[in-house]
N, C-alpha and C positions, 0 to 999 in steps of 0.2 A: 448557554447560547440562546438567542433570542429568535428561535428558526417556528414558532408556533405564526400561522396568519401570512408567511412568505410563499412566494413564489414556489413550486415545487414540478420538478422535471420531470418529463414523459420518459424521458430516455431510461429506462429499468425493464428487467426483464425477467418476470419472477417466478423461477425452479423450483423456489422453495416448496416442501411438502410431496415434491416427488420425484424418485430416485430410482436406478435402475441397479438393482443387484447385481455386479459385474466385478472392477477390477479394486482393489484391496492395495492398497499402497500405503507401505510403512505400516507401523505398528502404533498404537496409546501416544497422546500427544507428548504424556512424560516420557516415551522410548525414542522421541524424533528432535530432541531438540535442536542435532545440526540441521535438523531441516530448517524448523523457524528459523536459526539464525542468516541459511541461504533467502528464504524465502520472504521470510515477514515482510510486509509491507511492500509488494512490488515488484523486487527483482525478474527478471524473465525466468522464469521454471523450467523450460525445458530441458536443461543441461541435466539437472536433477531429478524431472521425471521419468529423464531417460536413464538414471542410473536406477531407481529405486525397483527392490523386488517386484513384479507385479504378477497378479492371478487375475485368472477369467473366470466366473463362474456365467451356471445360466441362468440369464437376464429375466429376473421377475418384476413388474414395476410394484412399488410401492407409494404409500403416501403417506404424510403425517401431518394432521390437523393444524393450522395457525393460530395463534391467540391473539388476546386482543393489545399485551406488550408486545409482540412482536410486530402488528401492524401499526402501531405509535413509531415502531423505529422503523417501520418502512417509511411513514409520512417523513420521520426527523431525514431518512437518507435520501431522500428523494427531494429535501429542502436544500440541504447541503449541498447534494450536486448540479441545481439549478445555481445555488448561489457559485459556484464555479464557474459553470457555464457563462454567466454574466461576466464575471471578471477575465474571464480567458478571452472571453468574445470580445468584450473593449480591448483589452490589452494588446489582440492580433490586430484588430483593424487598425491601432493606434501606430502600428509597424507596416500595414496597408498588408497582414496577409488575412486570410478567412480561418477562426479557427473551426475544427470538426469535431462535435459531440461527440462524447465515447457513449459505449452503455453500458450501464451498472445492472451483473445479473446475481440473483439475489438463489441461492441454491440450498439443500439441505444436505449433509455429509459427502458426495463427492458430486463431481461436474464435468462433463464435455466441454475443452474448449479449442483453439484451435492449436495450443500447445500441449494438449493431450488430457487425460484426465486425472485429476488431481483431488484429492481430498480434501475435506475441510482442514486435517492437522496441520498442510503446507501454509494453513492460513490466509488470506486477502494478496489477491497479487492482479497483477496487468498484464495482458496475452497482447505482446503484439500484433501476433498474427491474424488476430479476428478486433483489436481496437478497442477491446470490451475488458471490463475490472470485475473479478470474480469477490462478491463476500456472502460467508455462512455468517447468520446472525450471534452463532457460539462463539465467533473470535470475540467480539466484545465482550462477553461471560468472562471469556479467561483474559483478555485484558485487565477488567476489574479485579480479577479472585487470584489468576497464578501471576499477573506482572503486574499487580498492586497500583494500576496507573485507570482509577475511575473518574466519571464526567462523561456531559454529553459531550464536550470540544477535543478531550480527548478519541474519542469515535471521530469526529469531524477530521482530524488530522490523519487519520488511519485512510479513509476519503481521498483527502486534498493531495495525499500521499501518492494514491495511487492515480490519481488524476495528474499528478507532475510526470508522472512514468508515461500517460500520454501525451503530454507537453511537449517531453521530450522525442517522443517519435515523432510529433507533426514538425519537429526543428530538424530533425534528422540526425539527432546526438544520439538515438539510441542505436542507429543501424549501422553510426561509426564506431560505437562500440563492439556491436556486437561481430563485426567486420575484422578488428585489433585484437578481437581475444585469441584467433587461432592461431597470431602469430605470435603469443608469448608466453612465456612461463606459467604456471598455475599461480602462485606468491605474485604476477605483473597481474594475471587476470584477474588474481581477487582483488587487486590496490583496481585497477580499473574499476570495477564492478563500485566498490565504496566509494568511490567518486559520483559514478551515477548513481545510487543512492543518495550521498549525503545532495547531491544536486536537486534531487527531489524535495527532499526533507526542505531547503532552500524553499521550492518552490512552493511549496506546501504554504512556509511563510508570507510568502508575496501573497497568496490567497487571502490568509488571514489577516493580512494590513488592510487590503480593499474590506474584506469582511465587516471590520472594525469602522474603517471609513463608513460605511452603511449601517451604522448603526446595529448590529449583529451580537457583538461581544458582549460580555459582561464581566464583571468584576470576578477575577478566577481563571476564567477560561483557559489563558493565554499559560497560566503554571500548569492545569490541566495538560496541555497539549506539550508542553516538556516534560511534563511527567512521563508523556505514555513514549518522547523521543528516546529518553535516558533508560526506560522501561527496554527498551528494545536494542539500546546499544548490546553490539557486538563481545565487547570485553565485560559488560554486566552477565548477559546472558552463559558464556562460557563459563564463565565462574560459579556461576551457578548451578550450570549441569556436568561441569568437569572436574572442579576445583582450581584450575589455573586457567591461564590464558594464552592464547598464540596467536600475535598481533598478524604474523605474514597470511593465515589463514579468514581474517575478516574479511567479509561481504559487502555489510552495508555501515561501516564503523563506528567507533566507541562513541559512548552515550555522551562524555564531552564533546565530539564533534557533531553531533546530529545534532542535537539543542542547540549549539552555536548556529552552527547553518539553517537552522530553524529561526532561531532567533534575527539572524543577518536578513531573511528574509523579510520577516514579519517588521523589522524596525526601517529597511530602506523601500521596500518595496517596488523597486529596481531589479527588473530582470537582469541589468547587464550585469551585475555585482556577483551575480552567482556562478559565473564561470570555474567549475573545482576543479579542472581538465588543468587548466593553465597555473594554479597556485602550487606552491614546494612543499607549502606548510597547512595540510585541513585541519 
């Protein structure tokens, strides 16, 4: 991706390097893998932070020093979600609504948010409640190393990901979701739930056509960012940490539908196309 020399957004908010000894959620990234699969990329977390063991200890702060990769990938994130910014702001005004900044807080092992506090294993997700997209710079680490899905554009969709999960709250799709789940089965909540995911992943795509439009992309990028969607389907993952698989149990759906609706995005670049709510077949 070509994000060196661009525009790059105020809206960040950086935790990182210090943490407060307190609550211990879940166990090693390799003991939580249904969490990733709840979680990865966006979903709203509280359902699950409210199930997960938790402890309190007493609250020491700590710090840990930054380096100088880590603040290259602050500049790359902080590029990236300016170039959002941009395409979401024409795109709203283009419909005559205003869109509203999120803010990206950049944190070390666990975090305060308004959906409670969550550790780095639950991975990168979007708090509705406070507007803001939580990422530890270790999710990329094990992007590259345990979901074999490297590139800076694949980081970029991890982003644009969770920037669709605020897309969708300033439309109001997410509060109809989250409204419909108490009155349905757990097998209807999860099909809801992978809907608003794969809707993401969509919108992710629309991101990346404008992106491309401006000149951004490069030759790769765009297999990058289906790498790291197929990296993170539902039915890869289980398989992975279970040996089989259990379609009624997916979140945010199988690696062929996220790459597709990734894809569907990034080639029409047409919000109206992405509606997954209304389709029979994702």
């Amino acid at each position: 991706m070509r994000w060196r020399g661009e525009r790059q957004s105020d809206n960040i908010e950086d935790r990182r390097g210090v943490s407060r000894g307190g609550m211990a959620i879940g166990g090693g990234l390799g003991g939580i893998v249904i969490l990733i699969i709840a979680l990865l990329f966006g979903a709203d977390p509280r359902q699950l932070l409210e199930q997960l063991p938790n402890q309190q200890a007493p609250g020491t702060q700590t710090s840990r020093p930054t380096n100088p990769q880590e603040e290259e990938l602050k500049e790359f994130v902080r590029t990236v979600l300016a170039s959002t910014e941009d395409v979401w702001t024409d795109l709203f005004r283009q419909s005559g609504r205003q869109y509203q900044k999120p803010t990206l807080v950049l944190f070390t092992d666990r975090v305060d948010s308004a959906c409670g506090r969550a550790g780095a294993s639950v991975g990168p997700f979007y708090c509705p409640g406070d507007a803001k997209l939580y990422l530890d710079f270790a999710f990329f680490d094990e992007l590259q190393t345990r979901f074999r899905a490297p590139g800076d554009f694949a980081e970029a969709y991890v982003i644009a990901h969770e920037v669709g999960h605020h897309v969708q709250r300033l439309l109001g799709t997410m509060n109809k979701v989250d409204a419909a789940r108490g009155r349905l089965s757990e097998a209807e909540a999860n099909q809801l739930s992978v809907r608003l995911e794969l809707q993401a992943d969509f919108l992710a795509g629309v991101w990346a056509h404008y992106a491309e439009k401006k000149g951004l992309l490069e030759a790769g990028d765009i297999e990058e960012a289906l790498g790291a969607a197929s990296a993170v389907g539902d039915d890869r993952l289980q398989r992975e940490s279970q040996g089989y698989v259990v379609p009624d149990s997916f979140t945010h759906g199988s690696s062929e539908q996220r790459i597709r609706w990734f894809r569907r995005g990034f080639e029409t670049g047409d919000i109206r196309q992405g509606d997954t709510f209304s389709v029979g077949n994702l």
